[in-house]
C-alpha positions in Angstrom: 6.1 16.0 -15.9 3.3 15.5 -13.5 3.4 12.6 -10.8 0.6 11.2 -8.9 0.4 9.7 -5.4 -2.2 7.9 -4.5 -3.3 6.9 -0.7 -6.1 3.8 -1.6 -7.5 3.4 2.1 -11.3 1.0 3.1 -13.0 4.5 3.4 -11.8 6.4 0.7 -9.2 6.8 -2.2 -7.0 10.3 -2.3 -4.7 11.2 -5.2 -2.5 14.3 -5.4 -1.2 15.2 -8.4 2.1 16.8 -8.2 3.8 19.1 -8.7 0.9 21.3 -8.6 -0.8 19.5 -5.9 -4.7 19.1 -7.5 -6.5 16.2 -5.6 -8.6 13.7 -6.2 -11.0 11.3 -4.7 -12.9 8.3 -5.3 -15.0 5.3 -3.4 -12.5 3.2 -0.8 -11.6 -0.5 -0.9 -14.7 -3.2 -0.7 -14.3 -6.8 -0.9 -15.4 -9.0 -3.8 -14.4 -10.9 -6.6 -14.4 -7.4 -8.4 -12.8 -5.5 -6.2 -9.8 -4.5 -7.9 -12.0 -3.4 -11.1 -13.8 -1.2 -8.5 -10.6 0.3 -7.4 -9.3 0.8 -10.9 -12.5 2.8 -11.7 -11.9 4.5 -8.2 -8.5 5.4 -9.4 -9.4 7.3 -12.6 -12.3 8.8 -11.2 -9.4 10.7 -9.0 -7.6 11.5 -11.6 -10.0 13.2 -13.6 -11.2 14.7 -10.3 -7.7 16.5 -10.2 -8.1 17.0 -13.8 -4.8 14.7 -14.7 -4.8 14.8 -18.2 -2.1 13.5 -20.8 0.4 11.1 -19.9 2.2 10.9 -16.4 5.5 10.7 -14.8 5.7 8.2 -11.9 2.6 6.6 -10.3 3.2 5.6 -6.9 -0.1 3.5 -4.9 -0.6 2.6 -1.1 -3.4 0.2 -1.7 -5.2 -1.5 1.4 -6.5 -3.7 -0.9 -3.4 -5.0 -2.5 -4.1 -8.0 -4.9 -2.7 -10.8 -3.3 -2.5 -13.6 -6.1 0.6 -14.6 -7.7 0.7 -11.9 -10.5 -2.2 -9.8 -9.9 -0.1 -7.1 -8.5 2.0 -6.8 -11.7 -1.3 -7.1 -13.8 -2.8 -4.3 -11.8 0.0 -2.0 -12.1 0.2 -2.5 -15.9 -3.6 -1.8 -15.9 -2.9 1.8 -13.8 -0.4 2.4 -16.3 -2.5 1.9 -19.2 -5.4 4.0 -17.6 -3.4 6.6 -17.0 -1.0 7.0 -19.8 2.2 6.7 -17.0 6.0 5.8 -17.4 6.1 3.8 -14.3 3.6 2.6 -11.4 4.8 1.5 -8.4 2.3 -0.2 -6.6 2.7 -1.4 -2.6 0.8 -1.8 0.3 -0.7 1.0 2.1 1.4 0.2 5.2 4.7 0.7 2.8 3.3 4.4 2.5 1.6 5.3 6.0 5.2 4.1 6.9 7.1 6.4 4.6 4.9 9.5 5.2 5.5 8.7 9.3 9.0 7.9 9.2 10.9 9.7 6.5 14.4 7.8 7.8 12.9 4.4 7.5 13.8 3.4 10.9 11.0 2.2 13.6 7.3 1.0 13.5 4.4 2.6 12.0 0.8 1.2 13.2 -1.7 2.2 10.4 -4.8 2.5 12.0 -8.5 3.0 10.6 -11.2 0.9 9.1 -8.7 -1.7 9.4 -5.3 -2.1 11.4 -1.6 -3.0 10.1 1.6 -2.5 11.9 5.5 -2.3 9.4 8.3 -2.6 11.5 11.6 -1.3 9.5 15.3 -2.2 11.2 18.3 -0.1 10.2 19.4 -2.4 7.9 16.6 -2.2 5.7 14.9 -5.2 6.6 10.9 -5.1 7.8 8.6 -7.1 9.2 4.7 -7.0 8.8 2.4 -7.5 11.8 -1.4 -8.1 11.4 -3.5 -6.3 8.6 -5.2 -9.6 8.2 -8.4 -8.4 7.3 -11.8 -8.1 9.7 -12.2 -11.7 10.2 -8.8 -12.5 10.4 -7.1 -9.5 12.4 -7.0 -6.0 12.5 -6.8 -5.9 16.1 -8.0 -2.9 17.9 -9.1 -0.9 14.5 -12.2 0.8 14.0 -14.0 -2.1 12.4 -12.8 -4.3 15.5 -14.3 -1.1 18.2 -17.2 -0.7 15.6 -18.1 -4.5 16.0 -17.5 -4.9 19.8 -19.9 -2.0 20.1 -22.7 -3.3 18.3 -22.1 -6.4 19.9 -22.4 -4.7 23.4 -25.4 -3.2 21.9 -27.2 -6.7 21.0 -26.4 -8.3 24.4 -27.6 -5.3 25.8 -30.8 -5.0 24.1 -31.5 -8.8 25.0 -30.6 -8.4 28.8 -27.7 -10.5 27.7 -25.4 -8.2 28.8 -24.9 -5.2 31.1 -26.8 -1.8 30.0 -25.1 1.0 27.9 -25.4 3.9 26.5 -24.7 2.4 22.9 -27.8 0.7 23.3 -29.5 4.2 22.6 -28.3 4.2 18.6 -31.3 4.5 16.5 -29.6 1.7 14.2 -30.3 -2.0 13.9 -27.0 -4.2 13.4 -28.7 -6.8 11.7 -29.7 -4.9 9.0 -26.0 -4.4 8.1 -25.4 -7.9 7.3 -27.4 -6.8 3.9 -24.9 -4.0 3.0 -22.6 -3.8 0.0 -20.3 -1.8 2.6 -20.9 -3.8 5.9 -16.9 -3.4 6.7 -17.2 0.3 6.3 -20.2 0.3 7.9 -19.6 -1.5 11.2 -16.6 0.8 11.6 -18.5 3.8 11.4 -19.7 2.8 14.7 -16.3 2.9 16.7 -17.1 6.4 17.4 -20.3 6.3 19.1 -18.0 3.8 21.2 -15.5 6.4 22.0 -17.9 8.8 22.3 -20.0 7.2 25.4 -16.5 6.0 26.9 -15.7 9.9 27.1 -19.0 10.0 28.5 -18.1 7.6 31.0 -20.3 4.5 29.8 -18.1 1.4 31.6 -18.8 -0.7 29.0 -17.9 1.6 26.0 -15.2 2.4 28.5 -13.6 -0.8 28.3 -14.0 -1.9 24.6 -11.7 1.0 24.3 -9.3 0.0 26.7 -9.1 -3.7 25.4 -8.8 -2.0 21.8 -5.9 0.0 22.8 -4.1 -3.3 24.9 -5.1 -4.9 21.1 -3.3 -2.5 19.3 -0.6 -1.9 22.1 0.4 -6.0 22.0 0.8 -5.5 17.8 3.1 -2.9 18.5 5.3 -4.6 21.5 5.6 -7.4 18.9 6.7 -5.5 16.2 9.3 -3.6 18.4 10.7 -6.9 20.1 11.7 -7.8 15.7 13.6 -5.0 15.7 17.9 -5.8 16.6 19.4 -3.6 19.3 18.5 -2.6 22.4 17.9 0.8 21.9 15.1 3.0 21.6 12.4 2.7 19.2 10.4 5.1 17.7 6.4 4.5 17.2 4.1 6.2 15.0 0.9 5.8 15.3 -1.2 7.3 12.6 -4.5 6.4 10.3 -7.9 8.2 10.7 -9.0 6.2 14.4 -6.2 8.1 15.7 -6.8 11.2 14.6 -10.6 10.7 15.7 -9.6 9.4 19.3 -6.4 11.3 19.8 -4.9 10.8 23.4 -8.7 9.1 24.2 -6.8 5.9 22.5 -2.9 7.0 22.6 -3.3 7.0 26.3 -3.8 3.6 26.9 -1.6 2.3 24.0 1.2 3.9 25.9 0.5 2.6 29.0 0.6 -0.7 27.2 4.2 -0.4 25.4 7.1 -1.9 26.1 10.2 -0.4 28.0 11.6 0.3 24.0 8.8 1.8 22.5 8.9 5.4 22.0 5.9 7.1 20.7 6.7 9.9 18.4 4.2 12.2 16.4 4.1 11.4 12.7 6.1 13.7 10.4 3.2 13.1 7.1 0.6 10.9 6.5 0.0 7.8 3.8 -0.7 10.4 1.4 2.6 11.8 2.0 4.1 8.5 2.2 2.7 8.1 -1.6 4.3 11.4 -2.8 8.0 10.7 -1.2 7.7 6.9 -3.0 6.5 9.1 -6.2 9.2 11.4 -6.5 12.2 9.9 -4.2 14.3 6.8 -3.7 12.2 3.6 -2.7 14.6 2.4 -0.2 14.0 0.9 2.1 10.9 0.0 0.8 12.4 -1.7 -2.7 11.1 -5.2 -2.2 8.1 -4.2 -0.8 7.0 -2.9 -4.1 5.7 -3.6 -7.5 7.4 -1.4 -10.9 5.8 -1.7 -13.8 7.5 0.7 -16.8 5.8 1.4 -20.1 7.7 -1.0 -22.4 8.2 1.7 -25.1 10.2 5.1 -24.2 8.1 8.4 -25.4 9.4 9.8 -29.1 
């Protein structure tokens, strides 16, 4: 029987289809009031990317944009179900699966870092604790949207002798014009590399957005690791696709910002991963962190 994982990031949607491994890919998470339509269409556009056909096993989802509302979550998992023909969906939040990919024991905190920014603290009883991944008005402290904007901000103050000169200031693009695009989260994210890049380049100002990024991101995890009982050490993954891009650029400074507990450790999988062990495994200790929907009616 074929199972599906499914890693349902801002950027980008990735399903694998296992056993045999075929993926998929559709359009990432935007906000609206049809958002999770979007997403549904995202999801079978995967599928039939990795040539699923015929009814499914287990679908397990990491969704950044998990549907809030009272009931939405069940209604959305039923709808999975039904698009895809499955026995069961189990539907969480994308930092239940960057968690389970990074820390197949269940025991530390996992920062999830890209367009957005989330941070799951698990204890070793089970127990977890959720820090930021409020959203880019909100939070998301220190992810690329956050780099992205503080960039383009730097880039308007300096532009209007506001603000000290930067290299930034050299992008061809206009920020104003994004406030017109269907994807201005995506977009203004996309940006947080030109910062990184002219901070290696030794721009002061990029220079620093990164630095107050990484104290942003290094304060979520301090947090997180202070909820944790003990006094022992903790391990830290940090993973998500402004890590990979920024590597010890950004890692650097976040462990210069970590408490005398945090331990940073390299990530044993990604969210994608973290999908395909809540697919095929056990879901502790991530149980009551995630939505089961069952087809009501066992195959002939």
């Amino acid at each position: 029987m074929t199972h599906l994982a499914i890693d349902g990031g801002q950027s980008a949607l990735r399903l694998r289809a296992l056993p045999s491994r075929r993926t998929g890919t559709g359009p990432g998470y935007t906000h609206g009031p049809d958002a999770l339509r979007r997403m549904l269409t995202a999801v079978g556009s995967a599928a039939a990317e990795a040539g699923v056909s015929g009814p499914v096993g287990v679908v397990a989802l990491g969704l950044t944009g998990y549907p809030p509302a009272p009931g939405a979550a069940e209604e959305f998992a039923a709808d999975v179900g039904e698009l895809l023909d499955a026995d069961e969906v189990r539907l969480t939040q994308d930092m239940v699966t960057a968690h389970a990919g990074a820390l197949p024991d269940g025991y530390g905190v996992v920062v999830a870092a890209g367009t957005g920014l989330v941070c799951l603290a698990v204890d070793r009883d089970g127990s977890w604790h959720k820090l930021d991944g409020h959203g880019y008005l909100f939070g998301d402290a220190g992810s690329a949207f956050a780099i992205g904007r503080a960039g383009l901000v730097a880039v308007q103050r300096a532009r209007d002798g506001r603000g000290p000169v930067t290299k930034l200031a050299d992008t061809p693009l206009d920020p104003v014009t994004l406030y017109r695009s269907p994807t201005l989260v995506d977009d203004v994210a996309r940006f947080a590399p030109d910062v990184l890049r002219c901070a290696a380049e030794g721009d002061p100002v990029a220079a620093d957005l990164v630095v107050r990024a990484a104290g942003d991101i290094g304060e979520t995890i301090n947090a997180a690791v202070a909820q944790l009982a003990g006094e022992g050490p903790v391990p830290v993954a940090c993973v998500g696709g402004l890590f990979r891009g920024a590597g010890d650029q950004l890692l650097e400074p976040v462990g210069a910002a970590l408490s005398a507990r945090a331990r940073l450790t390299p990530a044993v999988g990604n969210s994608l991963d973290g999908a395909e062990r809540l697919a095929t495994g056990s879901l502790q200790p991530y149980a009551d962190l995630t939505v089961i929907h069952r087809r009501r009616q066992s195959r002939e």
